[in-house]
N, C-alpha and C positions, 0 to 999 in steps of 0.2 A: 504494500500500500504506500502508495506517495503522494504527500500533501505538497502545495507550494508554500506552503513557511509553517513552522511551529516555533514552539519556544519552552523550553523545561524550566523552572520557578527553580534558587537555589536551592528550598526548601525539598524541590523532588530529588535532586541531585543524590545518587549512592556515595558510602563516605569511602569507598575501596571499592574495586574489582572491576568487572565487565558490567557496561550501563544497558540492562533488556527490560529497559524501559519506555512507558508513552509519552509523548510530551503533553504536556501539562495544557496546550494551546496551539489547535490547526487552524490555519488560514485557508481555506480553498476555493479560486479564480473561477468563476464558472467560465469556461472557454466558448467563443461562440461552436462548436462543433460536440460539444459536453453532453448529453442525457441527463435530463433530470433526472433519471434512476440510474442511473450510473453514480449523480453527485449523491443521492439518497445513501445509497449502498455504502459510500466512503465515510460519511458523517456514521451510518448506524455502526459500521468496524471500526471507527476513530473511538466513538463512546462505548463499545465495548471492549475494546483496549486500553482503557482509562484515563484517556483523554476529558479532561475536565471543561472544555470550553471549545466549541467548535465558532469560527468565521465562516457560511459560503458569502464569497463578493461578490454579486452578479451585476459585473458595468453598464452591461445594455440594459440592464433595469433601472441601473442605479438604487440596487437594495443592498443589505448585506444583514443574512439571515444567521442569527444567535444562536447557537443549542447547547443547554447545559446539560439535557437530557432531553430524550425524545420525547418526554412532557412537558419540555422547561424549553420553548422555542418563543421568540419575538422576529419580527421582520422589521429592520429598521432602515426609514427612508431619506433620503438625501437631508431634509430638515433637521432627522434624529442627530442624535452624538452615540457613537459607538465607545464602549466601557471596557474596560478588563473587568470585571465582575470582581471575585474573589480571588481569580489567579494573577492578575496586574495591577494594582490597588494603584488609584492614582492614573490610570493611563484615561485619556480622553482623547476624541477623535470627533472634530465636526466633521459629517456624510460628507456635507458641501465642498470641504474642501478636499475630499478623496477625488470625486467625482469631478471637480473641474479642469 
């Protein structure tokens, strides 16, 4: 499985050995040639791998869709501000200016 960006929180970090581990935070591009069920299928193996916070960006929409669980989804739109939630304390992101 490969995302276009993640990011592991020091906090996940192992304090020795080989890291077989999730990151903490996937970002994934929806490409114009993407399947929604293709992007479906990656979010649902990102959160079952213990990914805590999934990003899809979709430019042509200008949305970029939240999931902290397959229960815990928001769609947030150009107007919105995109949050690190609990894994980025502190990160904010106006849509506006991703999108322009």
């Amino acid at each position: 499985m490969q995302a276009d960006g993640g990011c592991i929180t020091a906090e996940g970090l192992p304090e020795t050995g080989f890291w077989a581990i999730a990151p903490d935070l996937v970002a994934e591009v929806v490409s114009p040639n993407d399947r929604m069920t293709e992007i479906q299928d990656k979010v649902t193996d990102y959160l079952a791998a213990g990914v805590r916070l999934v990003w899809v960006v979709d430019p042509k929409i200008e949305t970029v869709t939240v999931y902290q669980s397959l229960k815990q989804v928001k769609v947030l739109v150009a107007e919105d501000v995109l949050e690190g939630e609990g894994v980025l304390p502190g990160f904010k992101l106006a849509l506006k200016k991703l999108f322009s």
